[in-house]
C-alpha positions as CSV (number, residue, x, y, z in Angstrom):
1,X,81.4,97.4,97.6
2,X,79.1,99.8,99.6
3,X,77.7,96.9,101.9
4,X,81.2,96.3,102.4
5,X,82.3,99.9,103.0
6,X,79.0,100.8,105.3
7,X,79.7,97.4,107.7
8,X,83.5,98.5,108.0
9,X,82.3,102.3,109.8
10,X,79.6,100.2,111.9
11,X,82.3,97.8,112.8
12,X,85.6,100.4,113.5
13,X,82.6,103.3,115.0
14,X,79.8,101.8,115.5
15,X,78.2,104.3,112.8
16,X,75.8,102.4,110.7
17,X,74.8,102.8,107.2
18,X,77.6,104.8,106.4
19,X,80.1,105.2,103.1
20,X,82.4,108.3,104.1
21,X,82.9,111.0,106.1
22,X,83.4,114.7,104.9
23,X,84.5,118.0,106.4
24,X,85.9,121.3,105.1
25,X,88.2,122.9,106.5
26,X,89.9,126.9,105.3
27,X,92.9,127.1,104.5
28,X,94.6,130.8,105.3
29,X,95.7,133.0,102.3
30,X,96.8,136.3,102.0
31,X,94.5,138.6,100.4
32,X,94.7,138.5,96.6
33,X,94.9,141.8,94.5
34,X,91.6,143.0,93.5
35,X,89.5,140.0,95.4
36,X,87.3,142.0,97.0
37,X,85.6,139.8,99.6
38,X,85.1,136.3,97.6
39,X,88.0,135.1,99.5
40,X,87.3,136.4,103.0
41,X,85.3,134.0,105.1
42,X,82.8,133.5,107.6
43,X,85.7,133.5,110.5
44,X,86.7,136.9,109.7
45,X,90.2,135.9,107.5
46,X,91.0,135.2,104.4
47,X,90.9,131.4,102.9
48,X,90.6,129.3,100.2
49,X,88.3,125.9,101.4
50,X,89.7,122.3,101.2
51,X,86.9,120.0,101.2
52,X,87.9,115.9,102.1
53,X,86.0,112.5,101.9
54,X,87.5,109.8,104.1
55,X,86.9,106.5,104.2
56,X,86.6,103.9,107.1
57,X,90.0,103.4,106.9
58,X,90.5,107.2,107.1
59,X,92.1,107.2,103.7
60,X,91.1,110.2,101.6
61,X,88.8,109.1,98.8
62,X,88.1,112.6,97.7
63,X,89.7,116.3,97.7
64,X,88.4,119.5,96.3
65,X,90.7,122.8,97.0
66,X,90.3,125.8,95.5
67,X,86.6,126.9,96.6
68,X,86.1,130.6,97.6
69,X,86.7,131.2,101.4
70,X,82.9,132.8,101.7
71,X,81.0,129.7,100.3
72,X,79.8,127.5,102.9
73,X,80.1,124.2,103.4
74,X,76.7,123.2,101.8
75,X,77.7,125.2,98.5
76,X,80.6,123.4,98.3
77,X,79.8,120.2,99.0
């Protein structure tokens, strides 16, 4: 299944040895009651993050919501 999976991105992107793509991305909130900052990110807003695996098909294999908007991408991940 992975051989399969990594020779599908090299084939559709010409990006070798790979089994899915991920990003997060913040989604904008308001400002919950007594929140202090957890929820206030690096881009100056409020957010909860959304964190996504695609496939080489870009089909979502993976989704994580809920993350604190100041945590960066490595501690979610």
């Amino acid at each position: 299944m992975r051989k399969e999976i990594a020779n599908d991105f090299e084939r559709r992107a010409n990006f070798p040895h790979c089994l899915g793509l991920v990003d997060v991305k913040h989604i904008r909130v308001v400002k919950l009651e007594k929140s202090g900052s957890l929820y206030y990110n690096y881009k100056n807003y409020f957010s909860i993050s959304l964190m996504a695996v695609a496939d080489s098909k870009n089909r979502f294999v993976y989704v994580d919501i809920g993350s604190f908007g100041k945590d960066a991408d490595p501690t979610i991940f």
